[in-house]
C-alpha angles and dihedrals in degrees: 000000000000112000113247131250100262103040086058087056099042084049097056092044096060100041089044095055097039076059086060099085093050091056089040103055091042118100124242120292122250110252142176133189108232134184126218130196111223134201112194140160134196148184092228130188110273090235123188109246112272112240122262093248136113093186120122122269092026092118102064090038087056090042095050097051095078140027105238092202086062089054132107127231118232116200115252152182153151136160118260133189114232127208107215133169115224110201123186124209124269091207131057103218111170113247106031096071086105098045130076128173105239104208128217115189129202144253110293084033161073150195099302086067086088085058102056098262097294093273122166113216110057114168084230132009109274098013087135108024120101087178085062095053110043080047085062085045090059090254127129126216143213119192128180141187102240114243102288097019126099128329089347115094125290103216131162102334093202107026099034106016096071125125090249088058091036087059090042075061096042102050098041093069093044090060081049096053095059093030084056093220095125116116113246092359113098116221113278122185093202126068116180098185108214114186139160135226103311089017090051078057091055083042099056090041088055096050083044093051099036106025091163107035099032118081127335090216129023122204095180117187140198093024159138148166085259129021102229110173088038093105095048093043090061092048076042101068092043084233119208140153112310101229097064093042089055124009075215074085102050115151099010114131117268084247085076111084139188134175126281095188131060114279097215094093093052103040115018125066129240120302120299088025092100133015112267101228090056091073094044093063097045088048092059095048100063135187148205133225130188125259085219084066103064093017090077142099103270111173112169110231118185113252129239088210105147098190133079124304130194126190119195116178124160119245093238101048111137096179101062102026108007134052106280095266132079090196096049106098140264092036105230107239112217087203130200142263131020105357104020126129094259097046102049079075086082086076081067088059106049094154099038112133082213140024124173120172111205117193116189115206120237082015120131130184095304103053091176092068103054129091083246088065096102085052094044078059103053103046081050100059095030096064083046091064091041091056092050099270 
């Protein structure tokens, strides 16, 4: 008899959070900022030129005046240069010396994300970092700053910072990765892809485009079958070009936008969720995405990927399964089990040998940034074990 639902998730609570004291009392992962030089070639969107503007409103003007599924592609390329953070294990476990998770973040982010932020002021070392505690768990792990976000290059937002170029970018490192030719990273023959809202996006499309040479396992967050909330997010944020939102942003092209309005209603949960002064901190470290990256063609294909999949989307996500807003009333559930939100991810992964839906409680679109992180972790890394990581 096949276990329900519930009794899964309760499972991979309780083992997640027993795993808690060993991450805890390990000590901080050795890490090093790397930078990798990147060829890559795409078939991107043939997108109209964005107006020379920063005032507000310009976006949706400029969104509304085409129809992205009528327009042609046109063949391009370039060579980038890629931040990345290498981090080793802090724990030796048998078995995973050859595997690393390899970790994707999402728009209005970077690589940090995987750190918690980088906030200070954790009630405990470790409480937001999935990198610490899949160090404690004998994984390494890779992450990178996605073509046009954070330390990586900004190149063209409309013409070269696109999702098909994105995955061009993707999906070179991770041939790196196994092929071992990435500077300061050794060879590794397993790659778990962990991502996170937009970078979940890049993930299933990987496992679309390359069923057979992407990941070996996908833990995709943030995440449904459809996004939802993804249209009144972006109104949400009262988007416009980043220069004029932080002078941080100064000289990068119009097409580079950041957010003019708080992010707690769009990311974080209801109070006493998160801690307050979490989201004070990421709101005052902001960040910019590419038109080019939500102005494309984006159908959803199902993929043919034959390997485990994990989906982890908090209850209270009103991106990928809500309205864009956590104050706007009522507060869209994503619910749990057969037919939620969440679960109804599984459609996307016909041929998945596993699929397992994890739905944390008082959790919203940036799960690393709630008090239910920890337990976010640990239900991670416990299914990995389970399906043979």
């Amino acid at each position: 008899m096949r276990p329900s639902y519930s009794t899964i998730t309760i499972a991979l609570a309780t083992a997640g959070l027993a795993a808690l004291t060993q991450a805890r009392c390990s000590p901080e992962p050795l890490c090093k900022e790397l930078v990798f030089t990147i060829n890559a070639a795409a078939n991107n969107t043939a997108l109209p030129p964005y107006p020379n503007s920063t005032g507000p409103g310009v976006l949706f003007q400029y969104l509304s005046s085409f129809d992205a599924s009528a327009l042609g592609t046109v063949p391009t390329a370039g060579t980038f240069n890629i931040s990345a953070l290498y981090c080793e294990p802090t724990t030796k476990v048998k078995g995973r010396e050859g595997t690393i998770q390899y970790l994707l973040h999402g728009l209005l982010s970077n690589k940090e994300y995987w750190n918690g932020i980088n906030f200070p002021e954790p009630e405990f070392r470790g409480q937001y970092s999935w990198i610490s505690h899949a160090a404690s768990q004998g994984y390494a792990t890779l992450a990178i700053d996605n073509l046009g976000n954070g330390k990586s290059d900004r190149p063209d937002p409309i013409n070269i910072v696109q999702t098909p170029m994105q995955i061009s970018v993707v999906y070179s490192i991770l041939r790196g990765i196994r092929a071992g030719s990435l500077p300061g990273v050794p060879k590794y023959d397993k790659v778990i892809m962990g991502t996170h809202s937009y970078g979940s996006v890049l993930g299933r499309l990987i496992s679309t485009i390359f069923p057979t040479s992407g990941a070996d396992a996908y833990i995709l967050t943030a995440t449904a079958a459809n996004f939802t909330g993804l249209q009144q997010f972006i109104a949400n944020i009262g988007p416009r070009a980043a220069p004029v939102v932080d002078s941080r942003f100064e000289g990068l092209a119009p097409a580079y936008l950041s957010a003019t309005k708080n992010i707690r209603e769009v990311i974080y949960g209801l109070d006493g969720s998160f801690d307050p002064k979490i989201a004070e901190w990421d709101a005052a470290s902001p960040h910019v995405f590419g038109v080019g990256e939500i102005a494309g063609r984006g159908a959803t294909v199902p993929s043919s990927f034959a390997g485990p999949v994990m989906v982890i989307s908090g209850r209270q996500d009103q991106i990928a399964c809500g309205n864009g807003s956590i104050f706007d009333q009522p507060t869209v559930d994503c619910g749990l089990g057969p037919g939620s939100h969440v679960d109804d991810t599984r459609s996307l992964f016909p041929k998945a040998t596993v699929f397992q839906a994890y739905v944390p409680e008082n959790t919203a679109h940036n799960l690393n940034t709630h008090y239910s992180a920890p337990e976010s972790f640990g239900a991670a890394h416990t299914w990995l074990e389970s399906v043979g990581f």
